[in-house]
C-alpha positions in Angstrom: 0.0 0.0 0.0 3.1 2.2 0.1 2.8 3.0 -3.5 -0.8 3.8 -3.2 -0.3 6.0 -0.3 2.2 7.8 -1.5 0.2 9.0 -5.0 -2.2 10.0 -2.8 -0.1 12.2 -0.4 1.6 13.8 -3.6 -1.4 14.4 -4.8 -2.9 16.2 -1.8 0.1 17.6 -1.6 0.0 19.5 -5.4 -4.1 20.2 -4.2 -3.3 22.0 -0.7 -0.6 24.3 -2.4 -3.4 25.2 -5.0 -5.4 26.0 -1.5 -2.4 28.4 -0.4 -2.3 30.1 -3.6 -6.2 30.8 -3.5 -5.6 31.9 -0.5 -2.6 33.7 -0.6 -4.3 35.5 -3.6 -7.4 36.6 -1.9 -5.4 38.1 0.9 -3.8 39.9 -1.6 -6.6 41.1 -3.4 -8.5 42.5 0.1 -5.1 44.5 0.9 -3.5 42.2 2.8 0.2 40.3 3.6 0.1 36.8 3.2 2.7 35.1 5.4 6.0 34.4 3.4 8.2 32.1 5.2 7.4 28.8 6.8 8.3 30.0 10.5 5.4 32.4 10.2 3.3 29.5 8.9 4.9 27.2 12.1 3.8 30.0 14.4 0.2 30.9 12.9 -1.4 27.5 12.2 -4.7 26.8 13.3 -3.8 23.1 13.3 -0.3 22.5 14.0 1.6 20.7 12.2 3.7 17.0 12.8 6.7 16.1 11.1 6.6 12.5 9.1 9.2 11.4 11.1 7.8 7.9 11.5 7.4 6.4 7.8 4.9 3.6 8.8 1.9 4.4 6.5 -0.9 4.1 9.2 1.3 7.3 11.3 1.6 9.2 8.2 -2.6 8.4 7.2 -3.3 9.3 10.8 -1.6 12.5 10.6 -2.8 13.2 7.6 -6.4 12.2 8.2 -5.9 14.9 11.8 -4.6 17.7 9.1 -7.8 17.1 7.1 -9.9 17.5 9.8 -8.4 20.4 11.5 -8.7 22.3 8.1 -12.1 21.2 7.7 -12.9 23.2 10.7 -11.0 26.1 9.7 -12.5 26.2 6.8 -15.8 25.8 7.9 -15.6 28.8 10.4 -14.3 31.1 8.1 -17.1 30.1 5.7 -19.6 31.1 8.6 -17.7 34.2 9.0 -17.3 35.1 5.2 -20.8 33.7 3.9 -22.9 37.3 4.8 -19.6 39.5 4.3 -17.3 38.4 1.1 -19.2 36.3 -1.0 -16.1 35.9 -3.4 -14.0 34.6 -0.2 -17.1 32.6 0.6 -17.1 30.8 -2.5 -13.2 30.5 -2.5 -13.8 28.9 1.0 -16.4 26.6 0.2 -14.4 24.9 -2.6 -11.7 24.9 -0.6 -13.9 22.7 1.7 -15.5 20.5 -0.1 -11.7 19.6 -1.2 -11.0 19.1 2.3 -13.6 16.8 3.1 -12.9 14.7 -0.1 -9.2 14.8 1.2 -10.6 13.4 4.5 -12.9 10.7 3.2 -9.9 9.4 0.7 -7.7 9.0 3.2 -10.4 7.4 5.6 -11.1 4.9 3.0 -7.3 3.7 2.6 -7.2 3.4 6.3 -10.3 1.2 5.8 -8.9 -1.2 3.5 -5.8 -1.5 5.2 -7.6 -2.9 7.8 -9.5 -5.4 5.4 -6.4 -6.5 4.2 -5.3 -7.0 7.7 -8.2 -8.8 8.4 -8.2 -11.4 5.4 -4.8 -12.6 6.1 
């Protein structure tokens, strides 16, 4: 599954960067700074973040799958925050979202046939 799991991870990977340049844009676009070096990022996250120092796939789904959810609640507040103010961020946000979640429920479901595997050996 270490082939599988990686393509997936790379390819959440290429998606959440397309998330920080939507982002990064819009920030732009209202005025603002985006943060530009990863110790801001380190000291500004919503969710933390934990190195892949253990390369046994389950540790690196479960940390994964924790990411997922964190930003799902991120995004989902600023969507409550943004839907009656900035409907272009609102929109922005709500893709952004609905990536997360399909982020969220991939991973779940290689977790969940790992454990089938597991199971029918």
């Amino acid at each position: 599954m270490r082939g599988t799991v990686a393509a997936e991870l790379l390819q959440r990977a290429t998606e959440e960067l397309g998330h920080a340049e939507l982002v990064s844009n819009r920030l732009i676009q209202l005025g603002g700074t985006p943060l530009l070096t990863p110790q801001d990022w380190y000291k500004m996250t919503n969710c933390g973040y934990e190195a892949p120092e253990d390369p046994y796939v389950e540790v690196l789904l479960d940390q994964n799958i924790k990411g997922e959810q964190c930003a799902i609640g991120v995004y989902q507040e600023l969507a409550s925050f943004t839907k009656d103010m900035d409907p272009v961020t609102y929109e922005i946000v709500l893709s952004i979202l609905a990536d997360e979640i399909e982020h969220e429920d991939d991973l779940q479901a290689i977790v969940e046939d790992i454990k089938l595997m597991m199971e029918r050996r």
